[in-house]
N, C-alpha and C positions, 0 to 999 in steps of 0.2 A: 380314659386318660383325659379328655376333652373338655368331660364335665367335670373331674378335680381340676382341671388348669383355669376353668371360669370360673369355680368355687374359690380357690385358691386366688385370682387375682381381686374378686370381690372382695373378700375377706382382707386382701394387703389393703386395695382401696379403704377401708374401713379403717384400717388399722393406721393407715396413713394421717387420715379424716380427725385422730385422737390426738396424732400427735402436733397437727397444724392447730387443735383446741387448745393443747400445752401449750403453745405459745403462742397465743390470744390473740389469733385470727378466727373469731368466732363464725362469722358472715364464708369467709374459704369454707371453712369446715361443716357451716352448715351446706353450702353448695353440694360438697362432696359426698355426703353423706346420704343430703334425698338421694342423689344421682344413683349411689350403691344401695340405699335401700329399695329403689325400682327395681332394677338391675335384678336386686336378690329375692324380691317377690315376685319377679317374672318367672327365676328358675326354680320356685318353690325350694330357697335355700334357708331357712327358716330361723337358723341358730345364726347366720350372719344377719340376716332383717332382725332378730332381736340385738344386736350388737348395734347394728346401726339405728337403731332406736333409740339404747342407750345412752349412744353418745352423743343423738342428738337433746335429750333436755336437756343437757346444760349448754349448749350452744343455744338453745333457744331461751334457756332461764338468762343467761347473760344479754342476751338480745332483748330482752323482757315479753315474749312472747311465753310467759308461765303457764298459761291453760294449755296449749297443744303441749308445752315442756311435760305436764304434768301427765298429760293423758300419751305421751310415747311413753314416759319408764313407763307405766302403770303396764303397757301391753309387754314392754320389756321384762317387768319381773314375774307377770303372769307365765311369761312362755320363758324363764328361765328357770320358774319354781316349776313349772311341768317336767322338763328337764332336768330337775335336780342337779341343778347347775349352781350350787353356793358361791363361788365364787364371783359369779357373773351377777349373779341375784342381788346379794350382800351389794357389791357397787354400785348397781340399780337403785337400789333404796339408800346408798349413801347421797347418789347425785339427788333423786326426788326430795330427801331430806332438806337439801341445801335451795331447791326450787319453793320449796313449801317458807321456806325460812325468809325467802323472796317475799313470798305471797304475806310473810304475814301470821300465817297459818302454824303459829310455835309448839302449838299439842302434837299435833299430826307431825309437826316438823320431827319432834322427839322419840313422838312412837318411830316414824320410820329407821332414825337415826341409829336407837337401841337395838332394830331389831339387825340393823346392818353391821354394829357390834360386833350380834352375836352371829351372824351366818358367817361372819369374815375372822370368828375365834381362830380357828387353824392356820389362817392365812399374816402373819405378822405385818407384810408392809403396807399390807390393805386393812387389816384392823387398825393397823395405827393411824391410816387415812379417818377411817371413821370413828374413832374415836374423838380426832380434831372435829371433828363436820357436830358433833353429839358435843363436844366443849365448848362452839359454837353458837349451838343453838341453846341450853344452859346460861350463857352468856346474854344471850337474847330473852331471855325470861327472867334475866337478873339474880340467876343464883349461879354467886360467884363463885363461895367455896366447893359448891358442886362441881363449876368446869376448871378450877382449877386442877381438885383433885383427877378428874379425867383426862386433860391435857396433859398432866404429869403422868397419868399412866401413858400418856401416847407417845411421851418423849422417853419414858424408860424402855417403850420397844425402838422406837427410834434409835435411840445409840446401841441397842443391842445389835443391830442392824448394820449389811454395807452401804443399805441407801434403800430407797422406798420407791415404788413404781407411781404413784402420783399422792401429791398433799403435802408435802412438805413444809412449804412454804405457808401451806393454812396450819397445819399443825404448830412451827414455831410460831406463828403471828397470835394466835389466840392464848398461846400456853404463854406471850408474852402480854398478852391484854388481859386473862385472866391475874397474873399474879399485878397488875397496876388495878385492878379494882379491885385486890383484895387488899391494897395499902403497901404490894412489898415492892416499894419504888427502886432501890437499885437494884433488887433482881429481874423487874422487868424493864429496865434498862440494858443489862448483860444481855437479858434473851432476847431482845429486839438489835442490841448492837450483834448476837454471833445472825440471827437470821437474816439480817440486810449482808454479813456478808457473805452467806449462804448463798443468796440471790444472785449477788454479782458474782460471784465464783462459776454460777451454772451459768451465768448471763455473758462472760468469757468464754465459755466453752461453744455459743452458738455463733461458727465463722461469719453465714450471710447476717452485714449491719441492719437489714431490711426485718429478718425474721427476731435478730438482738431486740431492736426499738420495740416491736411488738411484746415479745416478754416482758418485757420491764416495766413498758406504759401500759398492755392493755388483758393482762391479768390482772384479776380483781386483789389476791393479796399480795 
C-alpha cells in the first residue's frame, strides 16, 4: 500500500505540474516536474517518469530550451510506444510537433503532427488537439487550404464535443487564421471574435487573480 501511495502521489505531482503548464506558469511547472521526474526514477516508476517527460517539452519548448524539449518527448514516446500506450504516445508527438515547429523544423514538424492524428483517431478531444497542432504547422509551410480544411475537421469534433481536455484555444486560433489567409475575412472574424470569448469565459472560471493574469498573458495562444 506504501508504494501505491508514493506512486500515486508522484503521478498527482505530475498531474498537478500539467495543469500549472495550462495556465502559463511554465518555469512552476518546469520546477515541479524535474522534482517528480527524480522522485519517479528513484522508485523505478517508469510510466510516470515518461509522463513527466512529456510534460516537460513543452514547458521547456516555451522556455526555448528546444534540444533538451525535443530529446524528453523523444524518450517519452519511445517508452509510451513500448507500452502501447496511444494515447499517451499520440500527445507526445503532438507536444514534439509543436517544439519542432519552434525549432523551425516544418517536415518533421508534420510527420510528427500526422502521426499524432492518427494514434489519437479513437480518442476525439485529443485528436481534435492534434489536428489544430498539424493545421498549425500546414499554416507554417503556407498551405492554407490544406490547414483550413484540417482545422475545420478539428472544430467539427470540437462542437461534437462537451469540451476538450487541452487545445482549444489553439484549435480555434488557427481554424481562425487559417480561414483569413484563405481570404474569408468575416468568417475569420466570427471565429476569432467566438474564441476570445472562449478564453475569457475559462479565464472567469480561474478564482486566484494571480493564476487568471497567467492564463491570459502567458499562454502562447
Amino acid at each position: 500500500a506504501f508504494t501505491g501511495d508514493r506512486r500515486n502521489a508522484c503521478l498527482g505531482r505530475v498531474n498537478a505540474a500539467h495543469a500549472i503548464l495550462q495556465l502559463g506558469d511554465h518555469q512552476r511547472a518546469e520546477r515541479a516536474l524535474r522534482s517528480a521526474l527524480a522522485d519517479a526514477d528513484r522508485m523505478g516508476l517508469h510510466n510516470v517518469s515518461a509522463l513527466a517527460r512529456q510534460n516537460l517539452g513543452p514547458a521547456l519548448g516555451r522556455m526555448g530550451a528546444l534540444a533538451e524539449a525535443r530529446a524528453l518527448e523523444n524518450l517519452a514516446i519511445r517508452a509510451f510506444s513500448g507500452q502501447e500506450n496511444r494515447r499517451q504516445e499520440g500527445r507526445a508527438r503532438a507536444y514534439l510537433a509543436q517544439n519542432l515547429l519552434l525549432e523551425g523544423e516544418l517536415e518533421a514538424a508534420e510527420s510528427e503532427a500526422r502521426t499524432a492524428v492518427a494514434r489519437l483517431a479513437p480518442i476525439p478531444p485529443l485528436r481534435a488537439f492534434a489536428l489544430g497542432v498539424l493545421a498549425q504547422v500546414r499554416l507554417a509551410r503556407l498551405h492554407a487550404e490544406e490547414a483550413l480544411a484540417v482545422a475545420r475537421e478539428g472544430m467539427e469534433v470540437l462542437l461534437s464535443l462537451p469540451g476538450m481536455e487541452e487545445g482549444e484555444s489553439l484549435l480555434r486560433l488557427v481554424y481562425a487564421e487559417a480561414l483569413m489567409a484563405t481570404g474569408n475575412l468575416p468568417a475569420a472574424a466570427d471565429a476569432i471574435d467566438v474564441a476570445r470569448q472562449r478564453v475569457l469565459g475559462r479565464a472567469a472560471r480561474v478564482v486566484d487573480p494571480g493564476w487568471r493574469a497567467s492564463f491570459l498573458e502567458k499562454v502562447p495562444e
